[in-house]
N, CA, C and O atoms as a CHARMM CRD file, in Angstrom:
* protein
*
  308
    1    1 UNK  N     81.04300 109.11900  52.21300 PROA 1      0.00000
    2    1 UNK  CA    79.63900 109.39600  52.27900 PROA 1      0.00000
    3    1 UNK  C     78.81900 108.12100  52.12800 PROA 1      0.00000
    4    1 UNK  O     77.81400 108.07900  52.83800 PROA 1      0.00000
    5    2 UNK  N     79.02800 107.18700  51.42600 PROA 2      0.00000
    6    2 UNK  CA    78.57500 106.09700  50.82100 PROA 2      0.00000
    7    2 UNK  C     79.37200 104.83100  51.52200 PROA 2      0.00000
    8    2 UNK  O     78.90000 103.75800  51.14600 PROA 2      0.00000
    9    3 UNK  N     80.30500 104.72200  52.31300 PROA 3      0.00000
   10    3 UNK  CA    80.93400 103.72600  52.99800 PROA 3      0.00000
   11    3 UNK  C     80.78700 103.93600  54.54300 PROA 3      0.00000
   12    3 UNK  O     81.24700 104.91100  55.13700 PROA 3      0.00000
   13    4 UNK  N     80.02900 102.81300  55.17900 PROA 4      0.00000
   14    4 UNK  CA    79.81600 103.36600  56.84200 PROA 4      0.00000
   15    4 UNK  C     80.86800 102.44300  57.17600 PROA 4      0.00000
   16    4 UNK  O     80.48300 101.52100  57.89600 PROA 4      0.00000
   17    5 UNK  N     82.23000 102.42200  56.82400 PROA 5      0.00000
   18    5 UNK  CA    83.36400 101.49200  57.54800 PROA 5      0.00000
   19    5 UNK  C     83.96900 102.77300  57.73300 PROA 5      0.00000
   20    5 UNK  O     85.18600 102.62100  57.84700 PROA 5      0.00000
   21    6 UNK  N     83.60700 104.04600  57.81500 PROA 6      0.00000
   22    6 UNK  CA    84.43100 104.98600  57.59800 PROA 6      0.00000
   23    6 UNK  C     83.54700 106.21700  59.09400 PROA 6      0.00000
   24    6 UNK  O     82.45800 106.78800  59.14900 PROA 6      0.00000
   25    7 UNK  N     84.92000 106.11800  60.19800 PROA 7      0.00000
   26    7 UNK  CA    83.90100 106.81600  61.41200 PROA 7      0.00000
   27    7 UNK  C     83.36300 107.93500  60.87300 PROA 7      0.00000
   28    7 UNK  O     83.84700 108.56600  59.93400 PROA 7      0.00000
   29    8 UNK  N     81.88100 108.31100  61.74100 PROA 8      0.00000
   30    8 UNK  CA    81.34300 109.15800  62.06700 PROA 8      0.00000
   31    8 UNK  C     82.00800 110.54000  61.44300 PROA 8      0.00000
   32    8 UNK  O     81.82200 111.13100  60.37900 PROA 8      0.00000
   33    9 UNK  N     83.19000 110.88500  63.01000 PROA 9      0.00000
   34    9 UNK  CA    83.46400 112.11600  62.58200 PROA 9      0.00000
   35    9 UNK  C     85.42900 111.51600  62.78500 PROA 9      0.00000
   36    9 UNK  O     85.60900 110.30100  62.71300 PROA 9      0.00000
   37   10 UNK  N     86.34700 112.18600  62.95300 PROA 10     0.00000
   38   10 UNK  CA    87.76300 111.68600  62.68500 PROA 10     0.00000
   39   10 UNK  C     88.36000 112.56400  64.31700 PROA 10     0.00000
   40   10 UNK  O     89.33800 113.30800  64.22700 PROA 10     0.00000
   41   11 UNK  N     87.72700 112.38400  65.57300 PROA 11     0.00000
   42   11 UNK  CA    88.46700 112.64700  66.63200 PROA 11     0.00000
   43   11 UNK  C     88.36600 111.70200  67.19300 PROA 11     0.00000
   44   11 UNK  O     87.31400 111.50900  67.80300 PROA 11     0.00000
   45   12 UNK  N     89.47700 110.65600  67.22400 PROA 12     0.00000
   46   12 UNK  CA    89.82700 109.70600  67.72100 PROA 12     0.00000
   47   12 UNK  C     90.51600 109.78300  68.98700 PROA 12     0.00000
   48   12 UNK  O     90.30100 108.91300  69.83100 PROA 12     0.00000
   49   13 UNK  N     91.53600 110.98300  69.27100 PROA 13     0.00000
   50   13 UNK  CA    91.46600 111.30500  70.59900 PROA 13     0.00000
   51   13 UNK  C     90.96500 111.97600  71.50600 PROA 13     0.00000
   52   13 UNK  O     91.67600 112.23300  72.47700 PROA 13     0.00000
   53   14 UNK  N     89.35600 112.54200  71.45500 PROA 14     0.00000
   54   14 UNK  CA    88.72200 112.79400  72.05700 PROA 14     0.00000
   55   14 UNK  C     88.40100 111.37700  72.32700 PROA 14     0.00000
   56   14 UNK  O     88.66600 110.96200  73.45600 PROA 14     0.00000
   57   15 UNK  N     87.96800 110.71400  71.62400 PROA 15     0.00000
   58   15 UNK  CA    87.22300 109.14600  71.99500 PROA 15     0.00000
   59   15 UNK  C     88.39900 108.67000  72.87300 PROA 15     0.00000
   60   15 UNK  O     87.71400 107.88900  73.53500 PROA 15     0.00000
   61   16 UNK  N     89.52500 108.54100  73.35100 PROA 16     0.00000
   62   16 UNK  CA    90.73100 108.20900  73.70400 PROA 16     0.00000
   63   16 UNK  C     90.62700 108.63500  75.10500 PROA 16     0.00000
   64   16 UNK  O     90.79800 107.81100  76.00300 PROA 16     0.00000
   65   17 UNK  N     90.33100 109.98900  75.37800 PROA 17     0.00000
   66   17 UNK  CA    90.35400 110.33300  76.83300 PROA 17     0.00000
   67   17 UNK  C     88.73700 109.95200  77.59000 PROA 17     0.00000
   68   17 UNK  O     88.53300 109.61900  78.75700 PROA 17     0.00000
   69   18 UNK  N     87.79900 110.12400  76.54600 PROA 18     0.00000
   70   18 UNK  CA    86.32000 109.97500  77.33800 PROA 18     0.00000
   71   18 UNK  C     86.69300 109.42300  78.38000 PROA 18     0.00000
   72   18 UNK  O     86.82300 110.00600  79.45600 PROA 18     0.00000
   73   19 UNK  N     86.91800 108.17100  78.16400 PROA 19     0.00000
   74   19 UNK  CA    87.03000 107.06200  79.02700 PROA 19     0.00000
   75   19 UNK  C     87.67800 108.36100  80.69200 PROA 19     0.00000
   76   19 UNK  O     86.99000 108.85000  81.58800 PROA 19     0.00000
   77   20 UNK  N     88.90400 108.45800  80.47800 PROA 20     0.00000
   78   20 UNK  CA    89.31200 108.90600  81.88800 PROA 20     0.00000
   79   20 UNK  C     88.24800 109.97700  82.50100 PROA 20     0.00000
   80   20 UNK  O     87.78300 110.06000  83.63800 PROA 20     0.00000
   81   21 UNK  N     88.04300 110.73000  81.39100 PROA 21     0.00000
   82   21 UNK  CA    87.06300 111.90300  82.13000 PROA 21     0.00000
   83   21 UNK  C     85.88200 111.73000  82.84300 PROA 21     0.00000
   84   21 UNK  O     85.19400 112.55700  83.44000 PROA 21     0.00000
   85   22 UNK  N     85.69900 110.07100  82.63600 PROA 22     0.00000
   86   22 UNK  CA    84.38500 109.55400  82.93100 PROA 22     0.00000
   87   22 UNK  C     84.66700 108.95600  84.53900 PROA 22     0.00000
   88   22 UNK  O     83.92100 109.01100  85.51600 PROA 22     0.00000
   89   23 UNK  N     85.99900 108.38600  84.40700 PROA 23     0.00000
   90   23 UNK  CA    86.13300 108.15900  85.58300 PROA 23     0.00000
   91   23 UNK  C     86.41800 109.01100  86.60000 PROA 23     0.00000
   92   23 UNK  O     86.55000 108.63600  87.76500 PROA 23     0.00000
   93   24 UNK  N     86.54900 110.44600  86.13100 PROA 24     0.00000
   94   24 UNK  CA    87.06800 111.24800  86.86200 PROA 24     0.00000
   95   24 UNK  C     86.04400 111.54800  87.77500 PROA 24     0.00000
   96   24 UNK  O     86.05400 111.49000  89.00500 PROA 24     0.00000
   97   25 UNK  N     84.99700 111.93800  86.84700 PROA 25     0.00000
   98   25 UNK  CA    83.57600 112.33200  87.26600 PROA 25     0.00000
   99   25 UNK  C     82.89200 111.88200  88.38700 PROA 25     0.00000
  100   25 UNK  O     82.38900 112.55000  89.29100 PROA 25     0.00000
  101   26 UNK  N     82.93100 110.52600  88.21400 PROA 26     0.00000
  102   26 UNK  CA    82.88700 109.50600  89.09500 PROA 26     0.00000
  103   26 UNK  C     83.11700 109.36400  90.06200 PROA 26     0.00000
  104   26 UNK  O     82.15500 109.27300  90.82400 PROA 26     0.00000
  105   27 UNK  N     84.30500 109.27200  90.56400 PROA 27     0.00000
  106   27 UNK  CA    84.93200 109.02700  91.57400 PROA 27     0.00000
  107   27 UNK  C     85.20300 110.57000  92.08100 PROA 27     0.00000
  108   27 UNK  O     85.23300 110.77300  93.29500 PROA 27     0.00000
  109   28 UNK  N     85.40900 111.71000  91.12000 PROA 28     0.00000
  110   28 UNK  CA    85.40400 112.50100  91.68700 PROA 28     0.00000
  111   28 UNK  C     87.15900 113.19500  91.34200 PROA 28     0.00000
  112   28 UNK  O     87.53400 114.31300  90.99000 PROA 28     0.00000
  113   29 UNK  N     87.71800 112.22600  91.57100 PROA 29     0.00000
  114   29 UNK  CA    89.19900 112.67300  91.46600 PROA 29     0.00000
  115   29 UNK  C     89.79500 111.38900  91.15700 PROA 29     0.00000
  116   29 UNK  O     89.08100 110.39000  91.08200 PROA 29     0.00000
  117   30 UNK  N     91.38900 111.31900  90.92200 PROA 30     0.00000
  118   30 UNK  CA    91.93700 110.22100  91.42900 PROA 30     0.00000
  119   30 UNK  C     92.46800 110.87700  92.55100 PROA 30     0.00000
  120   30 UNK  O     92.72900 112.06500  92.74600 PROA 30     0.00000
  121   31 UNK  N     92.64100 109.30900  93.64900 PROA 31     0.00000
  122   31 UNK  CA    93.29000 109.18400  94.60300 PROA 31     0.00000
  123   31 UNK  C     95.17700 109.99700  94.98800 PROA 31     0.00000
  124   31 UNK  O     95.79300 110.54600  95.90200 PROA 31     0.00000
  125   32 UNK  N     95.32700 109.62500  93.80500 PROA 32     0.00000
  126   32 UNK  CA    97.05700 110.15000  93.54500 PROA 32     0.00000
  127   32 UNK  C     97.49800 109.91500  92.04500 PROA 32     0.00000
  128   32 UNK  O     97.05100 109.23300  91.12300 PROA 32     0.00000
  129   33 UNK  N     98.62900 110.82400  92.20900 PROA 33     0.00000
  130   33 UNK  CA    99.16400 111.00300  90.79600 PROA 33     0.00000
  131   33 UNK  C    100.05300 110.02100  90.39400 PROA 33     0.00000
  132   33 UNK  O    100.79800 110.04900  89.41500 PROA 33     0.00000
  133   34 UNK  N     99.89500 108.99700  91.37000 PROA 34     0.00000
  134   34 UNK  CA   100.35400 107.57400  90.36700 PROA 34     0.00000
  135   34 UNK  C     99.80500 106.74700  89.64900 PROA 34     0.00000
  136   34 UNK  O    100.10700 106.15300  88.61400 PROA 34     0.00000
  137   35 UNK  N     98.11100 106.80100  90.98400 PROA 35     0.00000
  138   35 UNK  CA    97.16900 106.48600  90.43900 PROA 35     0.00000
  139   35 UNK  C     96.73700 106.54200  89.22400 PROA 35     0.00000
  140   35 UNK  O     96.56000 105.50500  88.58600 PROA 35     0.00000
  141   36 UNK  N     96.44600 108.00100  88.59900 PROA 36     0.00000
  142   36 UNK  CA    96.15800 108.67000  87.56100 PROA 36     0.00000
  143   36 UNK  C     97.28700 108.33700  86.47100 PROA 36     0.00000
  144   36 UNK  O     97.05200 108.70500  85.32000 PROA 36     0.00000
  145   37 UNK  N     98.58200 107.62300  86.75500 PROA 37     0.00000
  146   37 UNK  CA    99.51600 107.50600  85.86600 PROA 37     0.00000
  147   37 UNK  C     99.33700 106.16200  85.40800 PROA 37     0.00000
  148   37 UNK  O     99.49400 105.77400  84.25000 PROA 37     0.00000
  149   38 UNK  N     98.81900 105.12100  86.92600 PROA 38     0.00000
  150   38 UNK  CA    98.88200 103.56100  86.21700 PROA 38     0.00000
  151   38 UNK  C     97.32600 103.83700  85.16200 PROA 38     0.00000
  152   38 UNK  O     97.54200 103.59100  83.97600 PROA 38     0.00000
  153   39 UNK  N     96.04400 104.24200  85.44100 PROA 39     0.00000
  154   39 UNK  CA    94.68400 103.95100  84.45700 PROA 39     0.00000
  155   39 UNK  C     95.40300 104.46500  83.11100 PROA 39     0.00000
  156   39 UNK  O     95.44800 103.79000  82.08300 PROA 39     0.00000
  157   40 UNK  N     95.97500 105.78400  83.25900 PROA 40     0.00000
  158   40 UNK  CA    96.57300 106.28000  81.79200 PROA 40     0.00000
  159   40 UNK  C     97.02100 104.82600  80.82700 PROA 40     0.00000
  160   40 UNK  O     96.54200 104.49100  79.74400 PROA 40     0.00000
  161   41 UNK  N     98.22500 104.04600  81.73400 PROA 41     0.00000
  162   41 UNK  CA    98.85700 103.11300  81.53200 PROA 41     0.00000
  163   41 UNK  C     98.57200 102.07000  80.96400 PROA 41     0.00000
  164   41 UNK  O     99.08100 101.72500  79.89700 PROA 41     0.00000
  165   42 UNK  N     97.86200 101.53000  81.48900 PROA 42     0.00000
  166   42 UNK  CA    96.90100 100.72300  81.14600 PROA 42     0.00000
  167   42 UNK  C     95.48200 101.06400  80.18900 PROA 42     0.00000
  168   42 UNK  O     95.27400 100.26300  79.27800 PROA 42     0.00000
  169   43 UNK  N     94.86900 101.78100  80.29200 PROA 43     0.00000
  170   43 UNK  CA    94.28200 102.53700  79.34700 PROA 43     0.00000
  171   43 UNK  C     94.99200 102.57200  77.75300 PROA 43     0.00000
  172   43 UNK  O     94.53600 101.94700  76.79500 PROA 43     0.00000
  173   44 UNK  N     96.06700 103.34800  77.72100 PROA 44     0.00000
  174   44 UNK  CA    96.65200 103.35800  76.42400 PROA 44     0.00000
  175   44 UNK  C     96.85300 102.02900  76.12900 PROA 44     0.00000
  176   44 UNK  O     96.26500 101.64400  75.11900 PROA 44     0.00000
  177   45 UNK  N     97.57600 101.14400  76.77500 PROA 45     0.00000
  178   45 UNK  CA    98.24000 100.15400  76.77200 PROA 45     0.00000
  179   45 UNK  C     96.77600  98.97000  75.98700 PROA 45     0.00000
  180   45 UNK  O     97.12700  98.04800  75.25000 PROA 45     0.00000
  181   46 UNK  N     95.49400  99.16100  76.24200 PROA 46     0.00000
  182   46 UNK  CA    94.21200  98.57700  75.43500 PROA 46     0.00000
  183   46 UNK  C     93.67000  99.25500  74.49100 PROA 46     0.00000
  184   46 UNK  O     92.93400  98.87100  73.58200 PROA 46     0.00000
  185   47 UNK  N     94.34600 101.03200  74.92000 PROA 47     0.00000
  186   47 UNK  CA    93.57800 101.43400  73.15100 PROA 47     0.00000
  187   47 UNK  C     94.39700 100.95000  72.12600 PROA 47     0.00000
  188   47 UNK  O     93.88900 100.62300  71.05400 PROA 47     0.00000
  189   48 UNK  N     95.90200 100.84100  72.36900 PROA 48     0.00000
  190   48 UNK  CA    96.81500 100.61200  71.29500 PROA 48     0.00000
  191   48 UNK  C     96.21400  99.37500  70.84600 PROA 48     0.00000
  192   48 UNK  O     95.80400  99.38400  69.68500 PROA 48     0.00000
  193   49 UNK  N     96.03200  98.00000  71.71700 PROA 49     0.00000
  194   49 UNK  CA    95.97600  96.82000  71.55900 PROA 49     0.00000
  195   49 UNK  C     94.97800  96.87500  70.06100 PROA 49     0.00000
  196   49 UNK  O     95.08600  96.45200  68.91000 PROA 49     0.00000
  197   50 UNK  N     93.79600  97.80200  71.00500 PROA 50     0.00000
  198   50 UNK  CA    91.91600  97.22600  70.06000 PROA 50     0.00000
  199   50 UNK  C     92.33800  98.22600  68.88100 PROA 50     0.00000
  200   50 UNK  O     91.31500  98.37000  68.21200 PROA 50     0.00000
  201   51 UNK  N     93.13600  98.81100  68.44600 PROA 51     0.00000
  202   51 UNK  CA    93.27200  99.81400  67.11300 PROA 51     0.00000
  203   51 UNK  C     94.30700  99.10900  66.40900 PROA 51     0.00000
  204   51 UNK  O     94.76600  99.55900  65.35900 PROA 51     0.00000
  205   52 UNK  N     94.79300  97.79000  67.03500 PROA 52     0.00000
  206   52 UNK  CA    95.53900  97.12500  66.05800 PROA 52     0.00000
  207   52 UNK  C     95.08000  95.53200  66.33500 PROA 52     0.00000
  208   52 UNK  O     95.76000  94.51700  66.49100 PROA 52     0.00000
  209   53 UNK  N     93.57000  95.76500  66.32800 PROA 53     0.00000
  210   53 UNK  CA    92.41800  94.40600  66.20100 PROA 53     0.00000
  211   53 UNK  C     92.72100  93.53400  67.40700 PROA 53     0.00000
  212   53 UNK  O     91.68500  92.93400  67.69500 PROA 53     0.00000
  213   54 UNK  N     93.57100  93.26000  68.11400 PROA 54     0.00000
  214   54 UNK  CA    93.25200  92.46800  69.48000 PROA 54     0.00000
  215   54 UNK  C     92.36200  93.11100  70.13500 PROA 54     0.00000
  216   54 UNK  O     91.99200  94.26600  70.34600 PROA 54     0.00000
  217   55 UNK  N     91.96700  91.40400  70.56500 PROA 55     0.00000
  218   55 UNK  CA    90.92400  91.63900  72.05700 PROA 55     0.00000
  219   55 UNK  C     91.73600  92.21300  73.46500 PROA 55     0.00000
  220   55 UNK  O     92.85600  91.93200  73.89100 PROA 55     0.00000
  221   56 UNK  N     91.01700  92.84400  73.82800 PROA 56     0.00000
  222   56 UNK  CA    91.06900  93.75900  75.12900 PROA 56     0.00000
  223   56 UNK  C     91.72800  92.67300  76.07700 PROA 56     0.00000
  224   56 UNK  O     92.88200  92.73100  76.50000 PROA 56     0.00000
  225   57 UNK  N     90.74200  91.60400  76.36000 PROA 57     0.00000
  226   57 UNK  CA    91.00200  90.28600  77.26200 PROA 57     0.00000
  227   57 UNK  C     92.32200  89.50700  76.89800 PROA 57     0.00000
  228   57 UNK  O     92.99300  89.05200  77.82400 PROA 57     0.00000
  229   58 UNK  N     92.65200  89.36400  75.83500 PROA 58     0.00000
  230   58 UNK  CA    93.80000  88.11200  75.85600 PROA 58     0.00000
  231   58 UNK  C     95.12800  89.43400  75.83500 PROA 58     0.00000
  232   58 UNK  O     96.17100  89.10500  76.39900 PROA 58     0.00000
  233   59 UNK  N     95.08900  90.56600  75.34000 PROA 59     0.00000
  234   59 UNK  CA    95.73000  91.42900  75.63700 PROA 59     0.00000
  235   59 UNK  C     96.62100  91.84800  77.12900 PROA 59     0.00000
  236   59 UNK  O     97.82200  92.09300  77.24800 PROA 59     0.00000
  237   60 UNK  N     95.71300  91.82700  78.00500 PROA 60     0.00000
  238   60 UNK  CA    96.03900  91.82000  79.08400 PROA 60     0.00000
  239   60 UNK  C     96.53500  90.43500  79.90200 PROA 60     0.00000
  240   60 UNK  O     97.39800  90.53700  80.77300 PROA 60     0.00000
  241   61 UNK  N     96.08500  89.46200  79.64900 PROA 61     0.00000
  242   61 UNK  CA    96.19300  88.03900  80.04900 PROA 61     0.00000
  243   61 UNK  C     97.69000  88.39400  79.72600 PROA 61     0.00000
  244   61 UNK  O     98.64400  88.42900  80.50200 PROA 61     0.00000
  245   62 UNK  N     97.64800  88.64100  78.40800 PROA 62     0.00000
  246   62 UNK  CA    99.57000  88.26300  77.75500 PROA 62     0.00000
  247   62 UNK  C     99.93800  89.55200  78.66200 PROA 62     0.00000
  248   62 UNK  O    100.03700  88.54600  79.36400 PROA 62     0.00000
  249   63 UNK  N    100.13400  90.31300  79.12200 PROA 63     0.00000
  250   63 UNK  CA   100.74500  91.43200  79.98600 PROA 63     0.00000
  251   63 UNK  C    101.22800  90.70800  81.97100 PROA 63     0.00000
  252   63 UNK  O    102.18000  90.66400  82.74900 PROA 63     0.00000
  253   64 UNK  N     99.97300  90.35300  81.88100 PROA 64     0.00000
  254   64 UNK  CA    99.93900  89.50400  83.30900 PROA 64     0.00000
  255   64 UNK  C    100.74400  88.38800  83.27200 PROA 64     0.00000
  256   64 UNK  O    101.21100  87.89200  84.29700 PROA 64     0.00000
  257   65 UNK  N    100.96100  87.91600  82.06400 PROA 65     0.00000
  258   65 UNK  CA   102.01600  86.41800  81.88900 PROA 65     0.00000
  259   65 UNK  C    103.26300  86.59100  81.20700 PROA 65     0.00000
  260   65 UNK  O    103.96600  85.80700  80.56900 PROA 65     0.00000
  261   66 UNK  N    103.42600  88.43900  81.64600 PROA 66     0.00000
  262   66 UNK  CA   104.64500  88.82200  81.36500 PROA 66     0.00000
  263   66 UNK  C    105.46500  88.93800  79.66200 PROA 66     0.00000
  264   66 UNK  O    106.59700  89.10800  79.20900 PROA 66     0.00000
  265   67 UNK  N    104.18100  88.74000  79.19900 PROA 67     0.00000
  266   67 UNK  CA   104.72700  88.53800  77.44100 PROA 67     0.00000
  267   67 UNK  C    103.81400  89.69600  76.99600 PROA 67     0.00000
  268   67 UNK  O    102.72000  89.35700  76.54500 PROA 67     0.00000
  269   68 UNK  N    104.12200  91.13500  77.05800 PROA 68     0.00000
  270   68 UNK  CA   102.99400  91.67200  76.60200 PROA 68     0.00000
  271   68 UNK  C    102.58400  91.96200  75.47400 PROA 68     0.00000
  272   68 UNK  O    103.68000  91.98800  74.91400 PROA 68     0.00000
  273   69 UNK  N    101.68700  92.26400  74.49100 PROA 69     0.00000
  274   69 UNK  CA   101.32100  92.97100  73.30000 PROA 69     0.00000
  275   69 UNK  C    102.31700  93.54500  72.92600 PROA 69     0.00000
  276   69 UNK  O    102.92000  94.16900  73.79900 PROA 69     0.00000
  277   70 UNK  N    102.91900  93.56900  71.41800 PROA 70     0.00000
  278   70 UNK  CA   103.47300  94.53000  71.23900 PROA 70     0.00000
  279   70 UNK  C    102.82600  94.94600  69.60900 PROA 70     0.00000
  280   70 UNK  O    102.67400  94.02300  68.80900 PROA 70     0.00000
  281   71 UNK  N    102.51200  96.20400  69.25000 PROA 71     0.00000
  282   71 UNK  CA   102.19500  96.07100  67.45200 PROA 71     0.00000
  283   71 UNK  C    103.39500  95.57400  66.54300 PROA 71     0.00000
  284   71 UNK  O    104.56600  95.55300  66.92200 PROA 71     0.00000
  285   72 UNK  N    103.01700  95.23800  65.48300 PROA 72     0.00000
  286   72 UNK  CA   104.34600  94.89700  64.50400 PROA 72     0.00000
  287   72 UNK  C    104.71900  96.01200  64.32700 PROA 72     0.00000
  288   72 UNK  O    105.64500  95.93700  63.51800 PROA 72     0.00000
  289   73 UNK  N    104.53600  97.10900  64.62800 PROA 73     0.00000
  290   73 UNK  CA   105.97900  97.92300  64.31900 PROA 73     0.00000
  291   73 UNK  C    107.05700  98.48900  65.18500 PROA 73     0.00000
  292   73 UNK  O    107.88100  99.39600  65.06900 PROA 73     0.00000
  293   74 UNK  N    106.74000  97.61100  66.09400 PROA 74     0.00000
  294   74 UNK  CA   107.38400  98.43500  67.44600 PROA 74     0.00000
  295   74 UNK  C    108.60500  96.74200  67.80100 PROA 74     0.00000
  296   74 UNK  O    108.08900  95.68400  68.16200 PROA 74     0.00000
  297   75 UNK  N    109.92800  96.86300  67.62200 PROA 75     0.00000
  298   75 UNK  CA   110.52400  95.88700  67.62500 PROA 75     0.00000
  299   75 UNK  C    110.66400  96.16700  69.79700 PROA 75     0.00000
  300   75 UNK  O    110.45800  97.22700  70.38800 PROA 75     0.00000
  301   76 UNK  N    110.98100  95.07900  70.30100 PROA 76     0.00000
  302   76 UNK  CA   111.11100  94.75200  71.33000 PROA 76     0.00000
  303   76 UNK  C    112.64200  95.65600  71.73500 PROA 76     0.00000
  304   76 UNK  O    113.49300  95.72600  70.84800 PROA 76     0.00000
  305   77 UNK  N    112.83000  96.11300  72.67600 PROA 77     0.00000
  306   77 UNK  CA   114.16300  96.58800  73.08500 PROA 77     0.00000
  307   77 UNK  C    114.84800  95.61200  73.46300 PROA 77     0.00000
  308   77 UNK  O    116.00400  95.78100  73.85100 PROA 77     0.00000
């Protein structure tokens, strides 16, 4: 009540999909259901990043240069 470091309300995956539904709207549809599989992809792949404090930008840079993000708890296969 007294701490605003503390969200609003606690649906974090509603906040998680906005994003797609917005694009859906938009565009109307996706194109194809691979389509709709890579934004998922990528999508998760920056919410995970920014909920464990990386930037969005160097996040992806390291994905594109083949070294991607990983959180510390997730050991590499």
């Amino acid at each position: 009540m007294y701490s605003f470091t503390v969200p609003f309300d606690n649906n974090q995956a509603e906040r998680d999909i906005r994003m797609m539904k917005v694009k859906q709207k938009v565009s109307g549809c996706f194109r194809s259901a691979d389509g709709a599989d890579l934004f998922c992809q990528i999508r998760g792949y920056i919410s995970t990043a920014r909920k464990n404090g990386q930037p969005a930008l160097d996040v992806l840079h390291l994905a594109l240069a083949g070294t991607p993000y990983l959180p510390s708890f997730v050991s590499p296969a």
